[in-house]
N, C-alpha and C positions, 0 to 999 in steps of 0.2 A: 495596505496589509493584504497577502496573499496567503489564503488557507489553501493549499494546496494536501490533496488527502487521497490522492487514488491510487493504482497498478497498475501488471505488468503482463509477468508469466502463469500459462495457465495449462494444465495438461488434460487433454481432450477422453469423453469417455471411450471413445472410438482408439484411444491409441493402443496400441499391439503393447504388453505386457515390457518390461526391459530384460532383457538379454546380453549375454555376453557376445562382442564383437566374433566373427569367426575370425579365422588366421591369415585370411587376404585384405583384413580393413585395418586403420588403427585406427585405435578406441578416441575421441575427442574426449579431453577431459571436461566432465559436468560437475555443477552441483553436487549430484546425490552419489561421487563418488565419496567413501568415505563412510555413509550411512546406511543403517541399516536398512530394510523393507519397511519397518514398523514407520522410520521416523522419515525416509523421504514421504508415505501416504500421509504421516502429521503434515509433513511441509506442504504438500499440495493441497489439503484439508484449510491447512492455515492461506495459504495462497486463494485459493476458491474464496474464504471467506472476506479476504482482505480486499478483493474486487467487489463483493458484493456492500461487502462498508463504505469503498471510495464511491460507488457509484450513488447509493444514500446520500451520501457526505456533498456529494456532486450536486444533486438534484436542489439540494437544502440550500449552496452556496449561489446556484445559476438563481435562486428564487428570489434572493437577497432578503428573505425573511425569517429571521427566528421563531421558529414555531413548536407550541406545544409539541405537535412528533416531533422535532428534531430533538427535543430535551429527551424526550422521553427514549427515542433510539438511542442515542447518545449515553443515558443512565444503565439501558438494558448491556451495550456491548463496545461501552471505554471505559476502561479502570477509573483512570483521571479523565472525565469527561469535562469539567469546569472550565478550563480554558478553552476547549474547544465550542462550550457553548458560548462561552464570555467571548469570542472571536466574532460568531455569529450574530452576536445581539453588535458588536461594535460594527460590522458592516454594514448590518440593516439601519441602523443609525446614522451613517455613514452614506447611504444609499448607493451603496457597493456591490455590486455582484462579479463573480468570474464566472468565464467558460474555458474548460479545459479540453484539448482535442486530442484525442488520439494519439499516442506515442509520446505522452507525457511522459510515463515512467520508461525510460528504454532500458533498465533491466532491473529486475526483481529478481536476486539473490539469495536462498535460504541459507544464512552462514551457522547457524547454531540449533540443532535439535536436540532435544531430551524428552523421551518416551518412557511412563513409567505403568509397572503392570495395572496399576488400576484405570487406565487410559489417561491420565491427565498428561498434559505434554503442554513445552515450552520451545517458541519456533521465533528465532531472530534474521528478520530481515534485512539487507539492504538494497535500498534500489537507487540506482540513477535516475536524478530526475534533470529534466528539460524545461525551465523556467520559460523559452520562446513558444512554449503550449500551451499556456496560460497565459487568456487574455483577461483582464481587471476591466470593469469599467465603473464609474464615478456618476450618479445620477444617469446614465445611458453614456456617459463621452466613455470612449478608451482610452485606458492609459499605457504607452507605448514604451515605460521602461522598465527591461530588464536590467537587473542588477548585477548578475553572475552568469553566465554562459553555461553552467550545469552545478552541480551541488548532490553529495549522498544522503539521501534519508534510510534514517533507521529506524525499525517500525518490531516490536515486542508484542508478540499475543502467547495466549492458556488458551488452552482448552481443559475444561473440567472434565470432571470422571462423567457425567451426562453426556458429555460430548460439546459443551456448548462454547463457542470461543467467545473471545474478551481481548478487545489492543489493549496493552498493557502500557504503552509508551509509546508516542512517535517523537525522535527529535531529526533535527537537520545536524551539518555541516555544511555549512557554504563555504568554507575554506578546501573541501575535499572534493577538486574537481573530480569526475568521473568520466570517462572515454562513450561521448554521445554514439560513435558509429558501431558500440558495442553491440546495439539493439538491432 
């Protein structure tokens, strides 16, 4: 069993504002065509935080121990946190741990924003992932098979009018390759 939970794309404080192409370049299509100001900064908002969960998520799974923080993060910011804790106790049991490396996720997509005046917002993601990034091991052995060569996850967070987000949902699709050299 692979809990696989992290990201992707991330956009820099340093980065220069967005702007319209001038009339010698043409414009690459992105994401945040399409959206408004309000609701690409939700997405990036939701993005920021979505790295900061996988890398939680990360730590809790390299550790192969289900631990009080882990429930307790987990209670604070996943809707349905239950299976996800219920994963963790079946690893540690299991004496299962993974490590995931770098360019797991090779793309994080914001396909759906909704920004509304009291700040609450709704941001659906999908990303590519790369199951050959993630390594399982079994009491310390590795285990060396992938199943699928890539697969879409899709990943649902809120933000409250606090501002405070919440994944609302992660599922997969292993039947929905996705293009690895995307990333």
């Amino acid at each position: 069993m692979t809990i696989v939970l992290l990201a992707g794309c991330q956009r820099s404080d340093d980065e220069p504002p967005r702007s319209s192409p001038d009339s010698t370049q043409t414009a690459t299509p992105s994401w945040e065509d399409g959206f408004s100001d309000d609701e690409v900064d939700a997405a990036f908002e939701a993005i920021d935080f979505l790295h900061s969960y996988d890398a939680t998520i990360e730590g809790f799974v390299e550790s192969g121990e289900a631990t009080p923080e882990a429930m307790e993060y987990l209670q604070d910011n996943h809707a349905v946190w239950t299976p996800v804790w219920e994963g963790l106790q079946a690893a540690e049991a299991e004496g299962r741990t993974s490590v995931t490396e770098p360019g797991w996720d090779v793309t994080t997509t914001p396909t759906e924003v909704t920004v509304q005046p009291d700040g609450y917002a709704l941001v659906e993601i999908t990303r590519c992932v790369d199951p050959s990034k993630t390594i399982d091991y079994v009491n310390g052995v590795e285990q060396t098979s992938v199943l699928v060569p890539s697969y879409e996850q899709y990943v649902g967070l809120q933000r409250d009018s606090d501002g405070h987000w919440l994944i609302s949902g992660i599922s997969a699709d292993v039947e929905a390759t996705c293009d690895l050299a995307a990333g």
